[in-house]
C-alpha positions as CSV (number, residue, x, y, z in Angstrom):
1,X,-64.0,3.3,62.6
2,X,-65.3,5.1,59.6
3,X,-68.2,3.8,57.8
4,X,-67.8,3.0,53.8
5,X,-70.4,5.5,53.0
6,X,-68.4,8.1,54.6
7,X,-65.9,10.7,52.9
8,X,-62.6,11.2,55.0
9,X,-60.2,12.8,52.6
10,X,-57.1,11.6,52.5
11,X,-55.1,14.4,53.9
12,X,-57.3,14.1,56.7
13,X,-55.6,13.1,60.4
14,X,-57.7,11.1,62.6
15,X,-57.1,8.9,65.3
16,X,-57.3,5.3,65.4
17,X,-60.8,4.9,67.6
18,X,-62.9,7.6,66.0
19,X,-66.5,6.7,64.8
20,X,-67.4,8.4,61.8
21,X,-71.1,7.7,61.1
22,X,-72.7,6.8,57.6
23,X,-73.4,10.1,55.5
24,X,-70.3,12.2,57.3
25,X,-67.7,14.5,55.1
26,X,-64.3,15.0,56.7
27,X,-62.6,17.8,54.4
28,X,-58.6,18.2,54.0
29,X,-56.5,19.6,56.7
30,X,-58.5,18.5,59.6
31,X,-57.1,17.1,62.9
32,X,-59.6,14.6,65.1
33,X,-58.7,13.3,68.6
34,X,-58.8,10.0,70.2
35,X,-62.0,8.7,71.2
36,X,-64.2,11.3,69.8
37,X,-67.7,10.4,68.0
38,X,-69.3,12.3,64.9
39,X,-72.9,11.6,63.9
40,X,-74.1,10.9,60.6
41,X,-74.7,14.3,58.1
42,X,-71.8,15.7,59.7
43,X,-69.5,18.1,57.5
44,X,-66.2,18.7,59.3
45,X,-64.3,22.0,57.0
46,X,-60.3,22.6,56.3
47,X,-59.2,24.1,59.3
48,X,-60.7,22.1,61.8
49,X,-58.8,20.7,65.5
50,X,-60.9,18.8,66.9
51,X,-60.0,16.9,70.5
52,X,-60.5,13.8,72.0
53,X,-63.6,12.6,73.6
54,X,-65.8,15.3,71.8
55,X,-69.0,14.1,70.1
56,X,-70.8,15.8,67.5
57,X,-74.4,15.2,66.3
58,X,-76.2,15.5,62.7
59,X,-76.1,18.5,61.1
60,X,-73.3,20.2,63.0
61,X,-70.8,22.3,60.2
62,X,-67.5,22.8,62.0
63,X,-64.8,25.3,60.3
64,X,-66.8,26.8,57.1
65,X,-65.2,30.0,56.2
66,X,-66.4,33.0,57.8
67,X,-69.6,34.6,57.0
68,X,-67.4,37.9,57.0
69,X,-66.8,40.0,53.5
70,X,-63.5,40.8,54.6
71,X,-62.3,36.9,54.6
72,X,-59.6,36.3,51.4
73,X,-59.1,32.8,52.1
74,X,-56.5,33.2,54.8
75,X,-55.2,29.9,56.1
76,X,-57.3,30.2,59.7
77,X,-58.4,26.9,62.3
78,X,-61.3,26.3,64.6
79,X,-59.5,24.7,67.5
80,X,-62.0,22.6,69.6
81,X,-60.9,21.0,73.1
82,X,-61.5,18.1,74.5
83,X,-64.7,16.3,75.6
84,X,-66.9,18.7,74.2
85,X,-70.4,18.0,73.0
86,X,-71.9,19.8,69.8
87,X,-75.7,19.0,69.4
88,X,-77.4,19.4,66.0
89,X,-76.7,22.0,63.6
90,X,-74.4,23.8,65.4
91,X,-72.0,25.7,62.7
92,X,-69.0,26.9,64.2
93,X,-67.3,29.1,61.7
94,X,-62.9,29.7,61.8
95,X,-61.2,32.7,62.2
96,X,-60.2,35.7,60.3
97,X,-57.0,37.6,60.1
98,X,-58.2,39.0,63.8
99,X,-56.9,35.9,65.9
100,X,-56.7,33.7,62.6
101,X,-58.7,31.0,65.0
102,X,-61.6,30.4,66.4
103,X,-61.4,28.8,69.8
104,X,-63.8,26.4,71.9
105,X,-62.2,25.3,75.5
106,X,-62.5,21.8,76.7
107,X,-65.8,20.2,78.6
108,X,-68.0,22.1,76.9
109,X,-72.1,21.7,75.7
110,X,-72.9,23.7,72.8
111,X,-77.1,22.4,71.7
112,X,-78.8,22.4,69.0
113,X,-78.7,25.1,66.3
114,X,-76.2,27.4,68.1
115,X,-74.3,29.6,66.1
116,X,-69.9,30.7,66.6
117,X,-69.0,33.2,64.8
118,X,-65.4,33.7,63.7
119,X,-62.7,34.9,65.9
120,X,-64.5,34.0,68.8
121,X,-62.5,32.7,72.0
122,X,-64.6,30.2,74.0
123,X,-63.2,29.2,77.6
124,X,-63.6,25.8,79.2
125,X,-66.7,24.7,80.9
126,X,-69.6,26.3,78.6
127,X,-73.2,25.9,78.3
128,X,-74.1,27.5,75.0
129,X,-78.6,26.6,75.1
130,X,-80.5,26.0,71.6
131,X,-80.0,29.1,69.2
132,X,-77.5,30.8,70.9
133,X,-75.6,32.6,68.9
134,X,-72.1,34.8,69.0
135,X,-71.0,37.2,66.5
136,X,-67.4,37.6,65.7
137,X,-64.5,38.3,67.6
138,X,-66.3,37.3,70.9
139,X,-64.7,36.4,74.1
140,X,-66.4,33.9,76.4
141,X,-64.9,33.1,79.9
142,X,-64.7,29.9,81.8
143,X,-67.8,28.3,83.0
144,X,-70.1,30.9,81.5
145,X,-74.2,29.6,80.9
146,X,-75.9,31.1,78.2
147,X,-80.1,29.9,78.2
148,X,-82.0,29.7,75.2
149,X,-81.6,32.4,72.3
150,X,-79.0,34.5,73.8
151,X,-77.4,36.8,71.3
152,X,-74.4,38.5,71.6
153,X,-72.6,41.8,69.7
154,X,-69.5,41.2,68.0
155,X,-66.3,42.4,70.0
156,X,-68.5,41.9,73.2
157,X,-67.6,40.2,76.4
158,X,-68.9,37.8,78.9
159,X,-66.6,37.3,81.9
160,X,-66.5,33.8,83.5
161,X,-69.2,32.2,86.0
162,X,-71.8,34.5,84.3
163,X,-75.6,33.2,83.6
164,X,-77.3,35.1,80.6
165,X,-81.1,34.6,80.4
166,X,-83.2,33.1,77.9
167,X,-83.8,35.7,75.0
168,X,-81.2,38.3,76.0
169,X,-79.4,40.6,73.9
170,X,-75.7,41.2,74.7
171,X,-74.8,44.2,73.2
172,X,-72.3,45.2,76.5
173,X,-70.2,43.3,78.6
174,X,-71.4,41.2,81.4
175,X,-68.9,41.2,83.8
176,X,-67.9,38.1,85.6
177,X,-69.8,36.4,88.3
178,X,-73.0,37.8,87.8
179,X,-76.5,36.7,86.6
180,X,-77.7,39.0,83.6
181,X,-81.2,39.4,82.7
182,X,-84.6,41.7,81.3
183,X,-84.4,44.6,78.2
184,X,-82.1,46.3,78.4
185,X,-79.7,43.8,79.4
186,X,-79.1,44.7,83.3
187,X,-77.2,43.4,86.2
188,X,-80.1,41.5,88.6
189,X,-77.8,39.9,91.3
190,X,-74.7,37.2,91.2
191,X,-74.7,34.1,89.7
192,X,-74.5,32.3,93.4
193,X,-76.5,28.9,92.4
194,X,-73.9,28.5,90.1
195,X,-71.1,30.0,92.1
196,X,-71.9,27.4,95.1
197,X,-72.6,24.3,92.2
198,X,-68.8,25.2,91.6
199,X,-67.2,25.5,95.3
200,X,-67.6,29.1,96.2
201,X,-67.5,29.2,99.7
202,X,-70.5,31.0,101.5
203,X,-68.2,33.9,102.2
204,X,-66.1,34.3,98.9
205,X,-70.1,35.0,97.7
206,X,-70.7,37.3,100.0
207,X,-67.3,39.3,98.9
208,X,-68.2,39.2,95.5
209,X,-72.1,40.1,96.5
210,X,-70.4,43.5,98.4
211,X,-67.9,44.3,95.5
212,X,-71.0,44.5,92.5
213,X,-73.5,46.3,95.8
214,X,-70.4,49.1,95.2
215,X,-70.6,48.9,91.3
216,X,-74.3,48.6,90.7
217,X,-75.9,50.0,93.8
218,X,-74.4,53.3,95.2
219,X,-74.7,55.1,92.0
220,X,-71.4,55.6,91.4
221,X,-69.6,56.1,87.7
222,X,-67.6,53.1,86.9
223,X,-64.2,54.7,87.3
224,X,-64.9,55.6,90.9
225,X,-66.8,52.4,91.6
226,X,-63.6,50.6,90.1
227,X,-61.1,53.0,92.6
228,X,-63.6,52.2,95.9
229,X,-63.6,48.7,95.0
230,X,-59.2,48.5,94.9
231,X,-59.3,51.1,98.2
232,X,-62.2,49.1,100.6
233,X,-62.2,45.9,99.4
234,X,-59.2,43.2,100.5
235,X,-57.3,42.3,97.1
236,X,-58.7,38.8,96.3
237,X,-58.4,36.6,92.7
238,X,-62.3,37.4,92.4
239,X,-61.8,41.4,93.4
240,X,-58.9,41.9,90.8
241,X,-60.2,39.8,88.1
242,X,-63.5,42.0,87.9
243,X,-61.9,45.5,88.4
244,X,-59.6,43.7,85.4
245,X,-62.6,43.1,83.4
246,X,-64.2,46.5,84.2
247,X,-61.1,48.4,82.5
248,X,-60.0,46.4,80.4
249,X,-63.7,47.0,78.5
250,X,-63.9,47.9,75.1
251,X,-68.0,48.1,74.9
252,X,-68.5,49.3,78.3
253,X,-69.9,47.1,81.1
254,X,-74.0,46.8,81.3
255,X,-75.8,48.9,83.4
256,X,-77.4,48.0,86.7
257,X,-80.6,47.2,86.9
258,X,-81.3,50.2,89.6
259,X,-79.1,52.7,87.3
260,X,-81.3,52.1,83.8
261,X,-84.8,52.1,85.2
């Protein structure tokens, strides 16, 4: 349902039972899902694949061109999922000749004045609070929580069921499963409230509690950390998908708490 004193271009393809409020632009080239609800003052960009169910309040801007010099007007998406809710003046901005997308996974919450940089790959299950914001080329795992005013380096990394707090700047890679916290950033424990919120059973937490004791605790270098973890430690999902993220690392990992102070 799109309301007269809304613009939908023409080339535009949106489903049957969208609401498009009063006051909302719809630009060329743009793909919107069933069911999906965008506020009034809306602009939605060329580029933009937006999936069902999502809703998307006043003053969001989804798929401007990148804020990125190096941008010559390449032919690049932002690809939202579905049932994903963008809060107030989000801008979510599309991709470069990097990964020529920008990418935000299904069920997620992105509030109010948040900030996606280009390139950046956003899994499913995210909590972005108010003012977070991600430079380019940015990878986001599954189920990740950033609080209020997080800010993280282009190229940077968070693995999945990681909690960033409030203020925090991310200019290494958080590994997965664990809480990250004070100046510099620093590994203060797991991320079990969340962890148990999403099934973990009292003893998967206690492996991955023992596996980031080896990395974080004993004062070890990463690389022999990493080859105690694979020799000691009983080769789970969890085990391999950190000692995955730990080498795979392009920024190198943030310190731990004990090591930096």
């Amino acid at each position: 349902m799109n309301q007269p004193l809304a613009y939908v271009h023409p080339g535009a393809k949106i489903a049957k039972n969208v609401v498009i409020e009063p006051f909302t632009t719809i630009h060329n080239n743009v793909v919107i899902g069933e069911g999906t609800w965008i506020g009034s003052n809306v602009t939605i960009m060329e580029g933009a694949r937006i999936g069902k169910n999502c809703n998307i309040f006043p003053g969001a801007v989804v798929s401007a061109i990148p804020q990125d010099l190096k941008y010559k007007d390449e032919d690049t998406t932002v690809e939202i999922g579905d049932n994903v809710t963008i809060r107030e003046c989000v801008t979510i901005n599309r991709g470069t000749t990097d990964k020529m997308k920008t990418v935000v996974g299904n069920n997620c919450l992105i509030m109010a004045y948040s900030h996606i940089a280009h390139d950046c790959i956003v899994g499913n299950y995210c909590v972005f609070s108010n003012n977070t914001t991600l430079a380019g080329h940015v990878t986001i795992g599954d189920n990740v929580v950033l609080a209020g005013m997080v800010a993280v380096h282009q190229f940077a990394s968070v693995g999945k069921h990681a909690f960033v707090t409030g203020g925090s700047l991310v200019r290494k890679d958080v590994p997965p499963y664990v809480k990250a916290a004070r100046e510099p950033l620093s590994y203060v424990g797991i991320n079990s409230v969340g962890l148990r919120r999403r099934g973990f059973t009292t003893e998967k937490i206690r492996e991955v509690q023992d596996i980031f004791r080896i990395l974080y605790q004993k004062n070890y270098n990463n690389t022999r950390a990493a080859a105690i973890i694979e020799a000691e430690m009983e080769a789970t999902p969890e085990r391999d998908e950190i000692l995955q993220f730990i080498r795979n690392s392009h920024r190198g990992i943030m310190k731990g708490y004990f090591k930096s102070n």
